[in-house]
N, C-alpha and C positions, 0 to 999 in steps of 0.2 A: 668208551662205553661199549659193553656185550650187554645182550640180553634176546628173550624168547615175548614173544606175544603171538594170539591170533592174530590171521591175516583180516577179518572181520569187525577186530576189534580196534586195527590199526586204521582201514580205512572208516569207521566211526567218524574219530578224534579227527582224522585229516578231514574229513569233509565237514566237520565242525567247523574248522577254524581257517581254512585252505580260504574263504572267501572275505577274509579281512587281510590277507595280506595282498599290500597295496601294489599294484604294477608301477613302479617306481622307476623313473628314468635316472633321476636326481639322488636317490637314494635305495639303489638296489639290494640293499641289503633287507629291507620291509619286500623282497618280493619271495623271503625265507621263511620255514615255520622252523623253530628252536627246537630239536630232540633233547632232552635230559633224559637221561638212566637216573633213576633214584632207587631207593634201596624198595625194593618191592612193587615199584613203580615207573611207568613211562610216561612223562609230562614231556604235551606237545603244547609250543606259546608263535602266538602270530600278531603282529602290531600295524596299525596303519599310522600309527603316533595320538592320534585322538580317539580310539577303541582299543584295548587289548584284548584276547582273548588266550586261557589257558585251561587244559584238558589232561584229566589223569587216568589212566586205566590201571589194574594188577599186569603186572607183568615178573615174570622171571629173569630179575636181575643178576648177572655175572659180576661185570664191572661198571661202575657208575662212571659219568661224564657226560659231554655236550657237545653238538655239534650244529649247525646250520644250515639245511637241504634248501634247493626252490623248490616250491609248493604245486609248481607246474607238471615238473616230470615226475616228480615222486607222487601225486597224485594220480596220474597219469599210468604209472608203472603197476601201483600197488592195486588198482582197480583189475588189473589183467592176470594177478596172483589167484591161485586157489585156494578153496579154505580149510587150509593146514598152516601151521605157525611158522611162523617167520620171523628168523634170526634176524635181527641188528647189531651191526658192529663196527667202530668208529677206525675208519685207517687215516690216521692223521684229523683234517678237517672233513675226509670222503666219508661217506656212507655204504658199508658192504651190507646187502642183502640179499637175501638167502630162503627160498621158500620150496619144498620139493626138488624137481630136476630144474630149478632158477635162478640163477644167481646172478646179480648187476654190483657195477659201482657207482654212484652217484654224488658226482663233483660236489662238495661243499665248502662254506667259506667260515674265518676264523667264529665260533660263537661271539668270541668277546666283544665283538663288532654289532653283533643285536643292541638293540634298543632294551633300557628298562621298562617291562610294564610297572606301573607306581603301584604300591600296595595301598589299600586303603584304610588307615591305622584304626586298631581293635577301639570300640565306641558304642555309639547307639547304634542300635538294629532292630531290625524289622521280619518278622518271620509271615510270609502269606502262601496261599496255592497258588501254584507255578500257573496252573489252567488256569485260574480265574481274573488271576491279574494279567496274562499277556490275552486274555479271550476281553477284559477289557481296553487295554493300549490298544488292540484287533481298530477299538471303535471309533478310534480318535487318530489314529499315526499316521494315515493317509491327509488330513485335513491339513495338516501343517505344511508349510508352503517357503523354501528360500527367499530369505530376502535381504540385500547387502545395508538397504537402509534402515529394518527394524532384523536386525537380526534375535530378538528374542520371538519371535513369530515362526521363525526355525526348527523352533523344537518344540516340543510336548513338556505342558508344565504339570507339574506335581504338587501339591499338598496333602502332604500325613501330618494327619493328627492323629489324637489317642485314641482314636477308634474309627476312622475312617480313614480311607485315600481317594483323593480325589483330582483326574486326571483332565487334562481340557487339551485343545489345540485350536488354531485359526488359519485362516489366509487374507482374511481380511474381509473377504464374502458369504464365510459362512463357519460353524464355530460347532466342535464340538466338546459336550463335558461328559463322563463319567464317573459313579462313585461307587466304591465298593467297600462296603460294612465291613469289619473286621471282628473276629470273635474275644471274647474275654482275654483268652491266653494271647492273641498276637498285638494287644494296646501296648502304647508306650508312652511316657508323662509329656516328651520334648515334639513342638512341633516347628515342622521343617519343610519350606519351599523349595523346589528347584525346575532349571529347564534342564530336559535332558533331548539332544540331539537326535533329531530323526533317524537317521541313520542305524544308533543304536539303539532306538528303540523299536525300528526292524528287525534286527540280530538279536534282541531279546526274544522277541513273538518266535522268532523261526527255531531257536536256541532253545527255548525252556516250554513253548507253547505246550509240546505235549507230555512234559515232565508228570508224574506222580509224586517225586516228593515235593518236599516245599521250597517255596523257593524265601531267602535270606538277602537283605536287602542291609547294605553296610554304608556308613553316608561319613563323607567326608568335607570342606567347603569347597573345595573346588572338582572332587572328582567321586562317582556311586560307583559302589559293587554289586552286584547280582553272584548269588551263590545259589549252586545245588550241590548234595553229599554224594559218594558212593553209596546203594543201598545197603552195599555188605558190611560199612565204616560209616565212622563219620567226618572222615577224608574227604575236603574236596573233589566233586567230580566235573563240573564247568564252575569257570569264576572269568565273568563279563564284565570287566573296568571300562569307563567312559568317564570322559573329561566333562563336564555343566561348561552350559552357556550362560556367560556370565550378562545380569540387567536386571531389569525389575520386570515379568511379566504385563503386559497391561490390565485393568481392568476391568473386566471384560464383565462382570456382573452387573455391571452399569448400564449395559447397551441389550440383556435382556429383560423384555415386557414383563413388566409385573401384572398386570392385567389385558385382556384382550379383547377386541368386540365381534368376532366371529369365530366361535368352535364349531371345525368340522370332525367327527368322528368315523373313520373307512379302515373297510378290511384292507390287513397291509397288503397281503397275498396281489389285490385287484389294484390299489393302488400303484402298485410298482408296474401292474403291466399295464395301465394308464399310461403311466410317463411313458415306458418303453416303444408302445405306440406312437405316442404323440410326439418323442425324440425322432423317428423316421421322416417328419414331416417336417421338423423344424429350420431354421433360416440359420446364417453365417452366426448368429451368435446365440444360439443354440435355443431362441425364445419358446416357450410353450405359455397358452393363458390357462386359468381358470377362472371359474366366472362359479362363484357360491350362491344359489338361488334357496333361501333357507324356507320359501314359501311351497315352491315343489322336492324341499329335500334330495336335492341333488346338487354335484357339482360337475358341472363340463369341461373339457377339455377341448383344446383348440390347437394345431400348430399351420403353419404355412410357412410354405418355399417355394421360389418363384418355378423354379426347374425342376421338381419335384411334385408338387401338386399340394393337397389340404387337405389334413383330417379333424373330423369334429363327431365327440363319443360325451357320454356322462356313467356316472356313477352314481347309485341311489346312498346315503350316509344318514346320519343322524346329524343335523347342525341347528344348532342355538346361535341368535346375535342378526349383526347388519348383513343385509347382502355385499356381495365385493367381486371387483372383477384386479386379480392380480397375475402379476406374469413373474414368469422364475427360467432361469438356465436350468435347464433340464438336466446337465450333469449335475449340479450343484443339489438337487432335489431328491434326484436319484438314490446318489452315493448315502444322503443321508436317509432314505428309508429301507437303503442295502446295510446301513451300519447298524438302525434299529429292530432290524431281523435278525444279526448276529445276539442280542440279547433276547430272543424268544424264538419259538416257533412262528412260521408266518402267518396260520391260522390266526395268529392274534390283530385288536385292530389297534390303530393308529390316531392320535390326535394332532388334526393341525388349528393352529393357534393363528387366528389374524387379526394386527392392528388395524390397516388402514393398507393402499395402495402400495404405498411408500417406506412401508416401516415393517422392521426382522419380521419373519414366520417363523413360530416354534412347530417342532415333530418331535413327540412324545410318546409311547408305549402308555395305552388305555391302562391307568391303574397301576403306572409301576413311574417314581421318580427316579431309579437309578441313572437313566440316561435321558439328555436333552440334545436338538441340534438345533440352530438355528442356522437361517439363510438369508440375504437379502434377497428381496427383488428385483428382477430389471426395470426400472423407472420410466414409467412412460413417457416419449418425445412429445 
């Protein structure tokens, strides 16, 4: 392989893809990204075996071929180049590099010895904005939580339908859902479940979050693509392969309230710096109360720690229904009215939804159904 590209352009693509390749004891070859010369183009590919990831730029190809660099020193190298172009050029399996008064070799090993990323065969597809679909997974990918016994709990589940997508995650303590409407032109007739692994669906948010074009979504049964184009073609320019976890999602529509007997209504702004307060004070497992008094239109907060000391504040709100005194893990509270800010400004206010002592809390965005979370309680001894 010869060929020319920016030094700018090069380290792009590597730091694209430079953080899927897996640090492998057992399998050193996954600790390579894949050079291909193609005819007009430099494709850089990096596999951990359960994510692939591949990257195209224009490039000035001489002679086409493949070779296999570590991702460590060549990353490493190419960040210290200038930004003036930089020759590629394969001696044997080694990689000659060449930028200004700079030139290195860099040891590589046979390509043939890469792993295939799988392709995900032409089919149904899905065209949405790159922002608004990873500004929604943003609100849900954290929530999901390892787990060797329920391993569909792992990852973020998916349903598209023909005009919606609708994305959820758990940990078993607390749950969140997202939906995002889809316009006339991005419906499709076929509707299709999946989980897709946490993991990748980090690498997507970081990968496409702030893309401008669209992002193309290609489904297979056991494995989804994520596309985005070049904007000068419409040549791929990132293509994110990720293997599904295989099981049936739970059902989890089952365990949220259809109805509630205490709505409180609070600016989120002040809400969060509630908790954030009252998290300073809190005990070994992270307790905070509130106590909804719907006859003074307020709700109080509470935490104590023995080596710490005790705080106790309230919030004035709008609340309808029973009074209630409930306690919640303050991370658990938290994150979900950090994830309901990612969908609005935080000028905006917040509803929380309560059953009884015992039973989930909803947090909802005043007048917007796109996003729900719910939380358990900690159950009083």
């Amino acid at each position: 392989m010869k060929l020319t590209i920016l030094k700018d352009k090069l380290k792009e693509g590597i730091n694209i893809i430079e953080k899927i390749s897996a640090k492998s004891i057992s399998l050193p070859i996954l600790n390579n990204v894949l050079f291909s010369a193609e005819k007009n183009f430099l494709n850089l590919a990096a596999t951990d075996l359960e994510i692939g990831i591949k990257w195209w730029a224009l490039a000035k190809t001489e002679e086409e071929g493949k070779t296999a660099i570590p991702s460590k020193i060549l990353s490493a190298f190419v960040n210290f180049l200038p930004n003036k172009l930089v020759a590629l050029e394969s001696k044997g399996v080694d990689l000659e590099i060449k930028c200004d008064n700079q030139q290195t070799v860099i040891k590589g090993v046979n390509p043939e010895d890469f792993p295939i990323i799988p392709d995900v065969p032409g089919g149904e597809k899905i065209e949405v904005s790159a922002k608004s679909f990873c500004r929604g997974l943003s609100s849900v990918v954290d929530i999901a939580s390892f787990s060797s016994t329920k391993p569909e709990i792992s990852g973020v589940y998916f349903l598209f339908q023909k005009n919606l997508i609708t994305m959820a995650a758990t940990d078993s303590f607390r749950l969140g859902e997202k939906k995002i409407y889809l316009d006339s032109s991005s419906t499709f007739d076929k509707e299709y479940s999946l989980i897709l692994p946490q993991k990748a669906a980090r690498e997507i948010i970081n990968i496409f979050g702030e893309k401008e074009e669209p992002l193309i979504i290609y489904f297979s049964p056991n494995q989804i693509l994520f596309e985005t184009s070049l904007p000068e073609t419409r040549h791929p320019d990132i293509q994110l392969t990720s293997r599904l976890i295989e099981g049936d999602y739970p059902d989890y529509q089952e365990i949220i309230p259809k109805k509630c007997e205490t709505k409180v209504i609070l600016p989120l702004e002040e809400f969060i710096n509630q908790i954030k307060l009252a998290s300073l004070f809190s005990g070994k497992i992270n307790e905070i109360k509130l106590k909804i008094d719907a006859s003074k239109e307020q709700i109080n907060f509470s935490s104590q720690n023995t080596e710490v000391g005790e705080y106790q504040s309230f919030l004035k709100g709008k609340i309808e229904g029973k009074p209630c005194e409930i306690s919640f893990n303050h991370r658990f509270l938290l994150e979900g009215l950090l994830n309901i800010g990612l969908q609005q400004q935080k000028k905006a206010e917040v509803i929380l939804e309560l059953s009884g002592p015992e039973k989930p809390a909803v947090l909802r965005l005043k007048e917007e159904e796109n996003y729900l979370y719910l939380v358990m309680p900690i159950k009083s001894s």
